[in-house]
N, C-alpha and C positions, 0 to 999 in steps of 0.2 A: 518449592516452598522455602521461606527462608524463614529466619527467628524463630527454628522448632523449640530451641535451649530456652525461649522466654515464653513459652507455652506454661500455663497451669497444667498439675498433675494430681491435685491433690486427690479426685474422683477418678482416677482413671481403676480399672479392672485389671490384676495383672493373672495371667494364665502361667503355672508352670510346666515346663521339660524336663523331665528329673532323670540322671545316669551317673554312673560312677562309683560314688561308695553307699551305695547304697544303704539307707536304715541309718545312715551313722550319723552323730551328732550333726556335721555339717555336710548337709547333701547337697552334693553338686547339681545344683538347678539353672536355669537361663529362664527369667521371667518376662514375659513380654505385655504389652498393653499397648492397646488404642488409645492415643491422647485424647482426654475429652475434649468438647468442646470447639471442634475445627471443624465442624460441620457435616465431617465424614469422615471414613476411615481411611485418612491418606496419611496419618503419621501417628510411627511407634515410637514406645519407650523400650528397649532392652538391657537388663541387666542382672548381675549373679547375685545369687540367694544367700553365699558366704556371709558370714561376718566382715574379712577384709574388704569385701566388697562393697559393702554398706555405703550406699550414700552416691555411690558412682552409674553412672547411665550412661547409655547412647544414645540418639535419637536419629530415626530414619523416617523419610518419606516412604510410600509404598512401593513405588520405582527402586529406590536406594534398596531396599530390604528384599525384594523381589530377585532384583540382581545379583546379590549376594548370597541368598537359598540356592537361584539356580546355578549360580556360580561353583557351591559347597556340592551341590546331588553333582553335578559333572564330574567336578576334580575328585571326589571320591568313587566313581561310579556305581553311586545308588540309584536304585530305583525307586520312584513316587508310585 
C-alpha cells in the first residue's frame, strides 16, 4: 500500500502498551491504531504517549508491522 502518510486519522482508535516508569507523569506508552477508513485492517498508526513525542507517527501496513513484532519476539527470545 502506498500514501499511508496521506491517509486521514482523525477517527482512528488508538490502544495503549504501557512500561517503564510506571504511575509517573509521563508513562512510557507505544499507542497504536487502525487507520480508518481503508477498508480493512491493513494499516497502522504507531506512536509514543510522551509529550516530546507529540505530533510524531509511523505508519505501517500489516505485512510491515507483522514483520517487525516477529522480528522483535525472535531477536529477544520471547515467547507469544
Amino acid at each position: 500500500m502506498t500514501g499511508l502518510y496521506s491517509l486521514p486519522t482523525e477517527e482512528a482508535a488508538f490502544e495503549s502498551f504501557c512500561g517503564g516508569n510506571l504511575g509517573g507523569e509521563h508513562e512510557s506508552c507505544v499507542e497504536i491504531a487502525v487507520i480508518p477508513r481503508t477498508g480493512t485492517a491493513s494499516s497502522y498508526i504507531l506512536r509514543d504517549s510522551k509529550p516530546e513525542g507529540a505530533g510524531r507517527e509511523l505508519r505501517f501496513t500489516v505485512a510491515e508491522l507483522n514483520a517487525f513484532a516477529v522480528g522483535w519476539v525472535k531477536r529477544h527470545g520471547l515467547a507469544v
